[in-house]
C-alpha positions in Angstrom: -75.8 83.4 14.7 -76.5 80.7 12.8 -76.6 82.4 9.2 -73.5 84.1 7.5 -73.5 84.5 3.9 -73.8 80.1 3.7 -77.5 78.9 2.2 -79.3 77.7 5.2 -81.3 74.5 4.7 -83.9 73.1 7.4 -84.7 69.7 7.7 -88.1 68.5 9.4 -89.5 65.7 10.6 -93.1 65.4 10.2 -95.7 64.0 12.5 -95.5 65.2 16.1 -93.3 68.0 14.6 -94.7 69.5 12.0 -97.6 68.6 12.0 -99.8 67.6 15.3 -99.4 63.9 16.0 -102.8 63.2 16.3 -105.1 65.4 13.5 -101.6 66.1 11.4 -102.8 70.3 12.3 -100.1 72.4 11.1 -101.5 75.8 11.2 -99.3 76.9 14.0 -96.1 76.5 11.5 -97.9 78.7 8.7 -96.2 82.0 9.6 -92.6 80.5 9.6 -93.2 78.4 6.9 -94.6 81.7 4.8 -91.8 83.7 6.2 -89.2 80.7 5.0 -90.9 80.5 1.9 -90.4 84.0 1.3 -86.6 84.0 1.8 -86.2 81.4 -0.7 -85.2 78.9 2.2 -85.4 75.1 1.5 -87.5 73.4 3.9 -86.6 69.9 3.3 -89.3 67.0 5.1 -87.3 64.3 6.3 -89.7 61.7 7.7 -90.9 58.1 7.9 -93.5 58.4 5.5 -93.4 57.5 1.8 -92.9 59.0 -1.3 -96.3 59.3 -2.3 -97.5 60.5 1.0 -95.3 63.1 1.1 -96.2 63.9 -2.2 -99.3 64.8 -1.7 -98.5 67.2 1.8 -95.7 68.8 0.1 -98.3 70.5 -2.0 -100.8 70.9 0.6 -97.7 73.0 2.6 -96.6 74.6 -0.6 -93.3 73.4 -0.7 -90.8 73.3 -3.2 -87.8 71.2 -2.3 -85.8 67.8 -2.1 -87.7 65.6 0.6 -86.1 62.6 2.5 -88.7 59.6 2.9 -88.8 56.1 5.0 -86.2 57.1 7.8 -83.5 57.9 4.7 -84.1 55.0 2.2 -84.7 56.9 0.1 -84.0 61.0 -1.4 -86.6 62.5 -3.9 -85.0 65.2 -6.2 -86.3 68.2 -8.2 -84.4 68.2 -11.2 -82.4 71.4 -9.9 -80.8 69.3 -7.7 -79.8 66.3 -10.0 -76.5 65.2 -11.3 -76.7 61.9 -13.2 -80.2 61.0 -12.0 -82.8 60.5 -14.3 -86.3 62.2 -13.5 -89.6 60.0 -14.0 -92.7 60.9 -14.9 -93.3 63.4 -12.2 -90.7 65.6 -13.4 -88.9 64.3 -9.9 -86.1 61.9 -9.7 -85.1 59.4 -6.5 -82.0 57.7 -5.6 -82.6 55.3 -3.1 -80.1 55.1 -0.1 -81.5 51.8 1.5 -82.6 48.0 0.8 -85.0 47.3 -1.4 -89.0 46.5 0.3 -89.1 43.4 -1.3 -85.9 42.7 0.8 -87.2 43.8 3.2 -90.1 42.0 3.8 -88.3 38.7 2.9 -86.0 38.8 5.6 -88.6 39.4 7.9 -90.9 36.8 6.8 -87.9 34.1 7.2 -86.9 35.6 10.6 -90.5 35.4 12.5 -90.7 31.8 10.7 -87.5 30.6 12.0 -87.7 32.3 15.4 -91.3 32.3 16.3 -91.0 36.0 16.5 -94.5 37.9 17.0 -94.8 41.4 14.9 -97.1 42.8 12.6 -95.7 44.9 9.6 -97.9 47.1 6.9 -97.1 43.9 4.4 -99.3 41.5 6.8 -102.3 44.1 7.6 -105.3 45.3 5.6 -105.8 48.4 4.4 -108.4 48.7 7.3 -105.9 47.6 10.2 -103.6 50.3 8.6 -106.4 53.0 8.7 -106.9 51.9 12.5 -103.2 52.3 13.8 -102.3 55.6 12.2 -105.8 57.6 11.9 -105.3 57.7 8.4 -108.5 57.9 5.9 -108.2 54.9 3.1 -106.2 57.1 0.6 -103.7 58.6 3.0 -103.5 54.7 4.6 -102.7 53.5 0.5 -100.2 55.8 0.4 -98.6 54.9 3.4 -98.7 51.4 2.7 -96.9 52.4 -0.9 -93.3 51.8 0.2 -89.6 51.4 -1.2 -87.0 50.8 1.7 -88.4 50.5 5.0 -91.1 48.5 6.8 -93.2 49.8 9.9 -94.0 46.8 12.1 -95.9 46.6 15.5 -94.0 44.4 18.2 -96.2 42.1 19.8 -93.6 40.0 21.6 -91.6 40.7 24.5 -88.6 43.5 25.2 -85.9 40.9 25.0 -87.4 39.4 22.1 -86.9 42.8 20.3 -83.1 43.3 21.3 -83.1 39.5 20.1 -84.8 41.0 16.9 -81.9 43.6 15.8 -79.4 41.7 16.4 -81.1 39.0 13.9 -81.4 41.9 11.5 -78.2 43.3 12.0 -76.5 39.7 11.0 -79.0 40.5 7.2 -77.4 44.4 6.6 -80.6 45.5 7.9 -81.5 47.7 11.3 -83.7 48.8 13.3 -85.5 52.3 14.3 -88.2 53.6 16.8 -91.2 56.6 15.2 -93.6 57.7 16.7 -96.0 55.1 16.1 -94.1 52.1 14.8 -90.6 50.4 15.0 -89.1 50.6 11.3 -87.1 48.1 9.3 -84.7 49.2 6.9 -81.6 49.4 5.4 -78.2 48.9 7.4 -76.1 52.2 8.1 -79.5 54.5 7.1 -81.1 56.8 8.9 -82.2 60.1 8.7 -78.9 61.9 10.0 -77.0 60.2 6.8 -79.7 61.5 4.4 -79.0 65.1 5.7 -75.6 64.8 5.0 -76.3 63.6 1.4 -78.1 65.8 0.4 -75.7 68.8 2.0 -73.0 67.5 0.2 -75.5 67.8 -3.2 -76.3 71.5 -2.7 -72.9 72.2 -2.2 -71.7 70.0 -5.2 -74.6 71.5 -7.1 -74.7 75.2 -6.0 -71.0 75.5 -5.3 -72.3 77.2 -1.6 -71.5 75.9 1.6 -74.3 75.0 4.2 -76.3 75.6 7.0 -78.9 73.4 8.7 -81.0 73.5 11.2 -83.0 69.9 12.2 -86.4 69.6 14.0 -87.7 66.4 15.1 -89.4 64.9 18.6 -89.0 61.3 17.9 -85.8 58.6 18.5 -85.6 58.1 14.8 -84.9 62.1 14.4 -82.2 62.0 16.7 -79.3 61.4 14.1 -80.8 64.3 12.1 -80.5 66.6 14.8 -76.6 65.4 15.7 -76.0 66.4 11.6 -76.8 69.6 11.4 -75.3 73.1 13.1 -78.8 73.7 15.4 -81.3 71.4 16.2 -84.8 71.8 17.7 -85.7 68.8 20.2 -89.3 69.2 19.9 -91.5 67.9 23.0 -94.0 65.0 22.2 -97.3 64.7 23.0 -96.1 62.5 26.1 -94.0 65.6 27.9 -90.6 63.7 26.8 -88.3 66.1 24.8 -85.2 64.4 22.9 -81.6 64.3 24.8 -79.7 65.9 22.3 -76.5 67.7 23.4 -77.0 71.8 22.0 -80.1 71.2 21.1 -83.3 73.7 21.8 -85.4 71.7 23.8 -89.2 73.5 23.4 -91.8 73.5 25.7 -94.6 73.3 23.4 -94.8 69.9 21.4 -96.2 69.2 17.6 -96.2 72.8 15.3 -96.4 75.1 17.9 -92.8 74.0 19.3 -91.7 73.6 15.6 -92.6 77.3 15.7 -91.0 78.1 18.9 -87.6 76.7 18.1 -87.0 78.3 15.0 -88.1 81.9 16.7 -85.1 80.5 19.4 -82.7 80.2 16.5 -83.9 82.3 14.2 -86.1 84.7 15.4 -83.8 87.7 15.5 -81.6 86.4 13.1 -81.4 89.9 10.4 -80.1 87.4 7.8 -83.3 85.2 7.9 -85.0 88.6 7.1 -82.8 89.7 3.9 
């Protein structure tokens, strides 16, 4: 049972999860997210992509809730869910968790400089170079190269160089995660697992209700998120590989369909999802 009379929040990561890894399909996720929808149930994204990406597919899927962007740099709030935060022209407000992208992209240009390191990050390619390495058409690809607190780079060097690579990064306050498609540089201490618990500790702060979470992710950079919350969903990728997460639902389908199948494991005879 994983509802009782606490609010029950689910956090999602996107691509490979949500939606299919390769033509970002989420069809197979519609009833669920109708069903969630219905019961007033915040489905929160929590993903690598950027603000104004995720913009844009929160409408497209209809949903009405705070959203976690760039691996946790940064939270976006409805203003339900503010305390001392300002809201900005879109009626939304963000507080950043992370470094800053000018930072970000500092740091890196002095580290592959000084260490004849070999990577490419969104800062050094063209918008068609983008377009190429994640399918994206040339909108979605602006809006993915529109970033706050984290950079997606594409190693080009060798393994050892890369564990040389974090540990240069770690000596700046700034780390290192692996997506789906791209190794991400950002903040120190942030990740997706610590913007869950942010924002849990908001609603309750807010609401004055305790929580419940369930997680859903395939990728490495999803697997704090799945450690912070009660269930998690360890969806399998498009590869076969499913996550190693200790009580976690490990699905046999990958992208939406397994998104679908772990929450009918957890939830699918759940009366209180149905109230």
């Amino acid at each position: 049972m994983v509802l009782s009379h606490d609010t029950l929040l689910v956090f999602t990561d996107l691509d490979g999860s949500l939606l299919d890894h390769d033509n970002y399909d989420w069809q197979s996720a519609a009833p669920w997210l109708d069903r969630l929808r219905d019961k007033a149930i915040p489905v929160i994204i929590n993903t690598s992509k950027t603000r104004a990406e995720v913009a844009t597919l929160r409408q497209e899927l209809d949903l009405y809730a705070p959203y976690i962007v760039e691996n946790g740099s940064a939270v976006i709030l409805p203003p339900e869910w503010c305390l001392n935060e300002a809201v900005d022209d879109s009626g939304w407000a963000v507080v950043h968790l992370g470094a800053d992208y000018t930072r970000i992209r500092d740091v890196l240009e002095a580290v592959r400089s000084q260490e004849r390191l070999s990577f490419r990050g969104f800062g050094d390619m063209t918008l068609q170079e983008v377009v190429e390495r994640t399918g994206l058409d040339e909108q979605a690809a602006e809006r993915a190269r529109d970033r706050q607190g984290s950079e997606p780079i594409v190693w080009e060097d060798t393994p050892d160089q890369l564990t040389h690579f974090q540990q240069l990064l770690a000596g700046t306050g700034l780390s290192l995660t692996r997506g789906g498609r791209f190794h991400h540089v950002l903040g120190e201490e942030v990740n997706k697992g610590a913007a869950v618990r942010w924002l849990c500790e908001r609603h309750e702060a807010i609401f004055e209700q305790s929580v419940r979470s369930i997680a859903l992710g395939d990728g490495e950079n999803d697997v704090s998120m799945l450690k912070a919350c009660d269930r998690a969903v360890a969806i399998r990728n498009d590869h076969g590989r499913v996550l190693e997460v200790e009580g976690a639902y490990m699905t046999q389908h990958s992208g939406p369909a397994g998104w679908a199948e772990g929450l009918d494991h957890w939830l699918g005879h759940d009366k209180e999802a149905d109230r």
